[in-house]
C-alpha positions, -999 to +999 in steps of 0.1 A: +014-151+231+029-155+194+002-138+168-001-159+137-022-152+107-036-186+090-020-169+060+014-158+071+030-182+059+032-171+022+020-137+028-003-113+013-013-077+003-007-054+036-032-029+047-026+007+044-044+035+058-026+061+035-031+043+003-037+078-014-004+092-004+018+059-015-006+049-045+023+029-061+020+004-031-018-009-043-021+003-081+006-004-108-008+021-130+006+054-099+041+051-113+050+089-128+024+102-120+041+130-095+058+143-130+091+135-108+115+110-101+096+101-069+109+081-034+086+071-007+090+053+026+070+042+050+065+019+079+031+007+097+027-016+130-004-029+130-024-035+163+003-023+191+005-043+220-002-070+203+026-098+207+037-109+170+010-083+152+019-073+116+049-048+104+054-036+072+083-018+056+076-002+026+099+016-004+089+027-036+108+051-060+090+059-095+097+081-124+087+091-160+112+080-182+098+105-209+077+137-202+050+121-226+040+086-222+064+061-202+068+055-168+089+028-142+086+021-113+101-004-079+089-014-047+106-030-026+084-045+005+092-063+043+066-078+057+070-089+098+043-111+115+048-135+145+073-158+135+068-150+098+090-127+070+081-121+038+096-095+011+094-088-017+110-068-050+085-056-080+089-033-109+065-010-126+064-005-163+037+025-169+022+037-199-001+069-199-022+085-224-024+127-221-063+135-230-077+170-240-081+182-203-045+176-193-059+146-173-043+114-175-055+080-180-025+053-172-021+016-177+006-004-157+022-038-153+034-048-128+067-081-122+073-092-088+094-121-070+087-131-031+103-150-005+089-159+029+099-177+057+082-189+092+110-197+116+096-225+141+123-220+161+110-183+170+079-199+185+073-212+224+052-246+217+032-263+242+037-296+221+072-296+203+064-329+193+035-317+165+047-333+133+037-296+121+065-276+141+090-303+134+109-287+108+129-259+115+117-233+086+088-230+061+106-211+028+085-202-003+095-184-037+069-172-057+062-147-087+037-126-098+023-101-121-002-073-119-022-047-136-038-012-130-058+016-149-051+049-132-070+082-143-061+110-127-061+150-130-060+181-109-096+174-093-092+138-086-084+105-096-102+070-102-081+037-101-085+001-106-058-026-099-050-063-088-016-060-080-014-103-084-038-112-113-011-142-118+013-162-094+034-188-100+053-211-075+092-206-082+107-231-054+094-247-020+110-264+001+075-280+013+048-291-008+018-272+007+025-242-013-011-221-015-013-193-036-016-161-015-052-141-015-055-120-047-069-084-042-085-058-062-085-022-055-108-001-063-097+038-056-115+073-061-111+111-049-126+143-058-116+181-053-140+206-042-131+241-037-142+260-006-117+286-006-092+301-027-073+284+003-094+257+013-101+223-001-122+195+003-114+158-004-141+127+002-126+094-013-128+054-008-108+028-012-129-014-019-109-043-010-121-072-024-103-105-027-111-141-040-119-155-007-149-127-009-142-108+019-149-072+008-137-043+027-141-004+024-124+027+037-143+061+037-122+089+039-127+127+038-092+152+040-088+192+042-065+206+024-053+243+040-031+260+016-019+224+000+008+227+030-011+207+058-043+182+050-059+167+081-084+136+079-106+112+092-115+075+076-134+048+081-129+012+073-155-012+074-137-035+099-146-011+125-117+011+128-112+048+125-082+062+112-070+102+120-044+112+089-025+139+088+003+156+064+025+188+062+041+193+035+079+201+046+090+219+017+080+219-016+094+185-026+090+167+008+062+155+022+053+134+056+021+119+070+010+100+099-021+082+105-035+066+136-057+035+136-085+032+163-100+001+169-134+001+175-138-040+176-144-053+214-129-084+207-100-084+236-077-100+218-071-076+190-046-040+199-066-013+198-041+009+174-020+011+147+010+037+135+016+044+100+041+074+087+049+081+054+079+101+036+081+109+001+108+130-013+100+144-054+133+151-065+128+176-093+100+190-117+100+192-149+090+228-149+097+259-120+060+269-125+040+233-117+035+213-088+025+172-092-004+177-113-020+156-084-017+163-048-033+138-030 
């Protein structure tokens, strides 16, 4: 069996389950905020065992340009469903205002170009002769732009973001363009100290798009020495997710996270796979870490 999404074919915001490690991929407004020139990979497969089920590639790299104010930004995105690919380039342009406390509070903008393709061909039809299949390839081209507000300090962070307030057809070479669902994010995380050691981190994540579908993730991590943080979440689609992270060195980081379906729909996998590395290639000062670590 071929898995298609009724909106594959022009794509859309992927789901991550470690949003707050790889903020950049969700909020505009995450660029420079690890003090660092900043590079992050990562790569999820959604629903295993599923024939045609969702992949995404993900990599974003992010710096301050100056240590007060400015920061930039890319992402650059493959997405890998059933007979459909769809990526994707964007750039960040950051600007953050230091308040009294040494928090932050940032505003970003965000300029993007897509291209996504369905390949027919990749498909076995029952009826080759549906006037739908008949062409070979759907291609569209599209822009768009985005926004985010970011605050963030050494306790925790709030964020707000719609990573496609605006999108605008560039070419088609069909004329059923639809514009893709829009999303907003709504992100937040506290700190609490157990230990001198020990740390404790609840958080959430609300998905809502235009369509009205509304979606939330409940997290909780523990942070043991800020060298590994271990987690569990859950998102309101019935899924749990275990997350986990070791910090490698000090300026390299990985984490992996395992979806559990708890739908008893048959047809849907029962996991997902997520891992994600990010490399901080220098700080600013010898006696600092990112002023968040989340």
């Amino acid at each position: 069996m071929i898995f298609i999404l009724p909106f594959a074919g022009q794509g859309q915001t992927p789901l991550y389950s470690q949003y707050m490690f790889n903020g950049l991929a969700i909020n505009p407004a995450y660029a420079g905020s690890h003090e660092a020139l900043a590079v992050t990979g990562s790569v999820r497969k959604q629903w295993v065992g599923l024939n045609g089920a969702p992949v995404t590639h993900t990599l974003t790299a992010h710096t301050p340009v100056n240590k007060k104010n400015i920061a930039a930004g890319l992402m650059l995105r493959g997405d890998y469903t059933g007979a459909t690919t769809a990526t994707m380039l964007k750039g960040f342009y950051v600007y953050r205002i230091t308040l009294k406390d040494e928090s932050k509070l940032a505003l970003g903008l965000s300029a993007g170009i897509n291209h996504s393709k369905t390949r027919f061909t990749d498909l076995s039809l029952k009826d080759s002769d549906d006037p739908v299949y008949r062409s070979n390839a759907l291609r569209y081209n599209w822009a768009e732009f985005g926004t985010g507000l970011y605050y963030y300090s050494q306790r925790g962070y709030v964020g707000l973001a719609i990573p496609e307030v605006l999108t605008s057809k560039l070419t088609s070479g069909n004329n059923d363009f639809k514009e893709p669902y829009k999303y907003m994010f709504l992100t937040g995380a506290y700190r609490f100290y157990i230990t001198p050691f020990v740390d404790f981190q609840p958080g959430t994540l609300v998905r809502v798009s235009n369509s009205g579908m509304v979606q939330v993730d409940f997290n909780t991590m523990v942070s043991i020495e800020k060298v590994l943080d271990v987690g569990l979440s859950y998102r309101s689609s019935s899924t749990l997710v275990f997350i986990t992270k070791v910090k490698l060195s000090r300026q390299m980081e990985l984490g992996y996270s395992y979806d559990a379906s708890l739908a008893t729909l048959k047809y849907l996998g029962k996991a997902g796979h997520e891992f994600v590395l990010t490399y901080n290639f220098k700080y600013y000062s010898d006696n600092i870490q990112s002023p968040i670590d989340f």
